[in-house]
N, C-alpha and C positions, 0 to 999 in steps of 0.2 A: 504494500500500500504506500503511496506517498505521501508525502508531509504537507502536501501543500491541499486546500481543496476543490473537488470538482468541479466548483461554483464560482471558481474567479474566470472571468473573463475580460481580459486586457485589448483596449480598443484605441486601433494606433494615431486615431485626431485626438486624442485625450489620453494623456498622460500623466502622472505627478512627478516631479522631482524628487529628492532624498526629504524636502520639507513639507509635501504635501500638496505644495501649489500646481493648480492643474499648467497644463502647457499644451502647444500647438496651436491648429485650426480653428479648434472649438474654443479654446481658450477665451481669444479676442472678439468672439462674436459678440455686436451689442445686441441690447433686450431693454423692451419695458414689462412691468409687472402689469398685470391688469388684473382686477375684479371685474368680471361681469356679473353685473344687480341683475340681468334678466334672469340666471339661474343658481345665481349667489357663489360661480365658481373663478378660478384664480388658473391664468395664464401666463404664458409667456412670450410677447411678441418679438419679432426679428427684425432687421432691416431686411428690404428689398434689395433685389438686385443690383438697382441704379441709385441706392443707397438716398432716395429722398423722401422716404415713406416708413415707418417700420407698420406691417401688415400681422394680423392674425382674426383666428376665428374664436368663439366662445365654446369650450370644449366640449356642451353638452346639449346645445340646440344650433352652433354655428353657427350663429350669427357672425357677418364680417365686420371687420373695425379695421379702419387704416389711420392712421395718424403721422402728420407732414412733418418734416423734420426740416424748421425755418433757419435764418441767419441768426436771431438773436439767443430762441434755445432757451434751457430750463435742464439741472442739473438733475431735477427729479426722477427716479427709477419708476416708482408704483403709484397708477391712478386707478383711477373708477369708472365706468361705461354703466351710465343708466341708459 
């Protein structure tokens, strides 16, 4: 039997270092938090492609939400979608 167990599964756009901190692709990817109040659930949206929108759905009825990413900005992570 080995020592190590069958359940690890190491996926090569994420990785940690010796201190834990992830690295690579995934790493750097931005995100906002969102709540959506239509089914009281919590996601996580992405940038788009051309990098002027970060897009996502509501995880449990899908509803879509895009949100523009202006010149002036807002350092905030997690909002609300009623």
């Amino acid at each position: 039997m080995e020592d190590e167990p069958a359940y690890i599964v190491e996926i090569d756009d994420l990785k940690q270092d010796g201190r834990g901190e992830a690295h690579g692709r995934a790493a750097g990817r931005r995100w906002l938090g969102i709540r959506f109040d239509c089914c009281n659930a919590y996601s996580r949206m992405y940038r788009n492609a051309g990098g002027t929108a970060y897009v996502g759905r509501c995880p449990k009825c899908a509803r879509q939400l895009s949100v523009p990413i202006g010149p002036g900005g807002t350092a905030q992570r997690f909002f609300r979608a009623s």
